[in-house]
N, C-alpha and C positions, 0 to 999 in steps of 0.2 A: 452103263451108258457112256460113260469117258471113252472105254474102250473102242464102242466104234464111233465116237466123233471124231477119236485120234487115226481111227481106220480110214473114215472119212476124209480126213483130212489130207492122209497120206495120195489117196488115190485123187484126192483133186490137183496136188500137189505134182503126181507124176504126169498128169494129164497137162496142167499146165506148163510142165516144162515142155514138155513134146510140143504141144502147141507152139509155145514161145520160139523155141527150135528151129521148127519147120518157118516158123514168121523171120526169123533172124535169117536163114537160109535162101529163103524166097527172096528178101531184101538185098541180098548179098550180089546174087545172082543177078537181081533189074539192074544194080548201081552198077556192078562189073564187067558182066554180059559173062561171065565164067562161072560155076559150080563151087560153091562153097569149097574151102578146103578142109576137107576131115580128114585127113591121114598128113598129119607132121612132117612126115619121113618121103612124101613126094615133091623131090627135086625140081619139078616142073611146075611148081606151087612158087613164090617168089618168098622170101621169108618175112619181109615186112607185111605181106598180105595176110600170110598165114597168122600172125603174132595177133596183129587185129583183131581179127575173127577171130580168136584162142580169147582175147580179151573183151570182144563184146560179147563170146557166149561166156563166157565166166560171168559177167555183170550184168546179164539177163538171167544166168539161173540163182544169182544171189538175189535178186531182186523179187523173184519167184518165190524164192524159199520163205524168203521173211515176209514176204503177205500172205503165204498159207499158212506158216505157223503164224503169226499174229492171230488169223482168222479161225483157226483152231481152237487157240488159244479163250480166245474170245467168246467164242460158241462153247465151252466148256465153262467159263463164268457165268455165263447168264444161264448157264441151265444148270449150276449151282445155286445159284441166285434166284431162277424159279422154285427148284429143289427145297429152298429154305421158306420160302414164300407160302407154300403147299402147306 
């Protein structure tokens, strides 16, 4: 049962980055009026722009990560916790 609540977990986990992604992206775009920048290495990108964006999606997918493992986590106690209950 661990096994696919860690399954579980993973795949909410990839879900919610993409999600978070595209919402960071989308945002990028209204504030800017320009396309995200995902490629580093384009000259036409300004590079305090780019560094931003490198730093707000880092700190959206950390933020990400540690409320699905928390959440995993979690769901994995209590159904230890019921386990023991039984």
């Amino acid at each position: 049962m661990n096994f696919l609540v860690k399954l579980f977990g993973l795949v909410i986990s990839l879900g919610a980055g993409a999600l978070a992604n595209k919402t960071l992206e989308g945002l990028w775009e209204k504030k800017t009026g320009r396309p995200a920048p995902k490629d580093g290495t384009d000259l036409d990108d300004a590079l305090p722009g780019v560094l931003v964006f490198a730093v707000a999606s880092a700190a959206v997918g950390a933020v990400v990560h540690v409320l699905t493992q928390r959440g995993t986590k979690s769901a994995i106690e209590r159904l230890k916790k019921t386990a023991d209950e039984v």
